[in-house]
C-alpha positions in Angstrom: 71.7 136.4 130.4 69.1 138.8 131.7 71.8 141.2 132.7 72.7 141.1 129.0 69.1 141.9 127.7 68.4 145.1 130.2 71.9 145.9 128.9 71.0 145.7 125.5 69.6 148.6 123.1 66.2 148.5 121.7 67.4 148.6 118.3 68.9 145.3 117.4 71.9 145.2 114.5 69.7 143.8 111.5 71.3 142.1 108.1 72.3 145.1 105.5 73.2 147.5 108.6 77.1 147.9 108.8 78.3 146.0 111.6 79.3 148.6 114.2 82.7 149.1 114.8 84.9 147.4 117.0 88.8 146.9 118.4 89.1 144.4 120.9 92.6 144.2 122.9 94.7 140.3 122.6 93.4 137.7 124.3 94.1 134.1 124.9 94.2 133.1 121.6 95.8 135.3 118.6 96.5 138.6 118.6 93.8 141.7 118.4 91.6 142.3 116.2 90.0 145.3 114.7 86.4 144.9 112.4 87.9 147.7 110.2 91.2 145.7 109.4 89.1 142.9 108.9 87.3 144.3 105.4 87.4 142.1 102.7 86.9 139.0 105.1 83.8 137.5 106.0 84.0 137.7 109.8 81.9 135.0 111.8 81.6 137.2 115.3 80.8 134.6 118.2 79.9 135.3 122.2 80.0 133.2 124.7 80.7 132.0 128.0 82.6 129.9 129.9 78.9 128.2 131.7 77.1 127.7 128.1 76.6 124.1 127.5 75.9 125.0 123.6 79.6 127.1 123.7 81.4 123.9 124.1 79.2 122.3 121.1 80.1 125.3 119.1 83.9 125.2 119.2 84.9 122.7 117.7 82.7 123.6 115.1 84.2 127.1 114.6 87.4 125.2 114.6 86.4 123.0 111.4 84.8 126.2 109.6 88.1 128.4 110.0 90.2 125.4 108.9 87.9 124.9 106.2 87.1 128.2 104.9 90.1 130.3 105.7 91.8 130.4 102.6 88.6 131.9 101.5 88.2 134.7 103.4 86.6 133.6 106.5 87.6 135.1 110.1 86.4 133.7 113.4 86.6 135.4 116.3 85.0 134.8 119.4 84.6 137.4 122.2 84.3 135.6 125.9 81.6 137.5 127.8 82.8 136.3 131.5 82.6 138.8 134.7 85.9 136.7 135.3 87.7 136.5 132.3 90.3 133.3 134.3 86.6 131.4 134.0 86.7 132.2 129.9 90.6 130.9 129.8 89.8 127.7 131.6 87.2 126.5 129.5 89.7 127.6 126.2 91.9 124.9 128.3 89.2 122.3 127.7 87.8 123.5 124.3 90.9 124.9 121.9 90.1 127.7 119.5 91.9 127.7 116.5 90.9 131.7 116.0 91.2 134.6 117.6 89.5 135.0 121.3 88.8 138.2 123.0 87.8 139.0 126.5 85.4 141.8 127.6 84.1 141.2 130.8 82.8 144.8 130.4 79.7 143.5 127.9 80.7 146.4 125.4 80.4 144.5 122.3 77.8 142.5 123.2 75.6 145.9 123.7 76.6 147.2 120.5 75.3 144.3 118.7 72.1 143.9 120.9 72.9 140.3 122.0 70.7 138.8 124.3 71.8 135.6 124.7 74.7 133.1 124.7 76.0 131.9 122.2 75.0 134.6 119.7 77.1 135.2 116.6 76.7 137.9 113.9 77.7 137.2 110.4 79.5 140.2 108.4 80.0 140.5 105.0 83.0 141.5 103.1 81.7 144.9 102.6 81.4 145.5 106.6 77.2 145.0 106.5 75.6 142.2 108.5 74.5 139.5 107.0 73.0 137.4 109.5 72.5 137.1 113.5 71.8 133.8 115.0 71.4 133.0 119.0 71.8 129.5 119.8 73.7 126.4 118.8 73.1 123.0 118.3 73.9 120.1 116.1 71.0 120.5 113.6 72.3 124.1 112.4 75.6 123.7 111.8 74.4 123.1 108.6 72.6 126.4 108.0 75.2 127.8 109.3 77.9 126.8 107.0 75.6 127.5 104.1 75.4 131.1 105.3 79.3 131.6 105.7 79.3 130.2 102.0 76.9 132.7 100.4 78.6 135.1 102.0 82.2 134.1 101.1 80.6 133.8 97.4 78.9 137.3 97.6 80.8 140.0 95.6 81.4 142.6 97.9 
């Protein structure tokens, strides 16, 4: 987690920025994923790691908002920040995604976005901007949560 603040820019992404850019290679779990092909969609942009407790609270959550909201709009995808990406595909063993997972073991994304600490997820807009950034996870947000992937699904882009 430190490594991943001294990492970091000084400028964090704040909501109304566009999100920055991204193209992240197939992982475990679906097929890749590009932020630009993803326009139109309200992408919920999770990082994690295989050794966060709160990761494996946060999946099966994830899980229940992409079946949920899907039709919608809605995109998960979650981006394993592992030195060792075998440690990322054994805990997808234990804890399915039903979305898209990326690897990069690299921390590139992560430093675009100025995350800090696991999880972290960024909520974008259908228009590319960010809506919201949120570290942490724990049962008494999920509700929060949800309401912010709803105002943004209901947002006109």
């Amino acid at each position: 987690m430190l490594a991943l603040a001294a990492l970091a820019p000084a400028q964090a992404v704040e909501p109304g920025q566009a999100a920055p850019d991204f193209a992240i290679p197939a992982g475990a779990v679906a097929g890749a994923a590009r932020l630009a092909d993803l326009r139109g969609k309200v992408v919920y942009l999770d990082f994690w790691a295989s050794w966060c407790g709160p990761c494996k609270q946060s999946f099966p959550w994830m899980a229940a908002m992409q079946a949920r909201y899907a039709a919608q709009g809605l995109q998960i995808i979650a981006v394993n920040l592992d030195t060792d990406s075998e440690d990322g595909k054994r805990f997808l063993l234990a804890t399915p995604a039903a979305f898209p997972v990326a690897f990069d073991p690299e921390g590139k994304l992560p430093r675009q976005y100025a995350i800090k600490g696991m999880p972290s997820s960024i909520l974008i807009g259908r228009d590319g901007r960010v809506r919201k950034q949120h570290a942490g996870f724990n049962p008494k947000i999920q509700q929060q949560l949800e309401a912010d992937i709803q105002s943004a699904l209901e947002a006109q882009p």
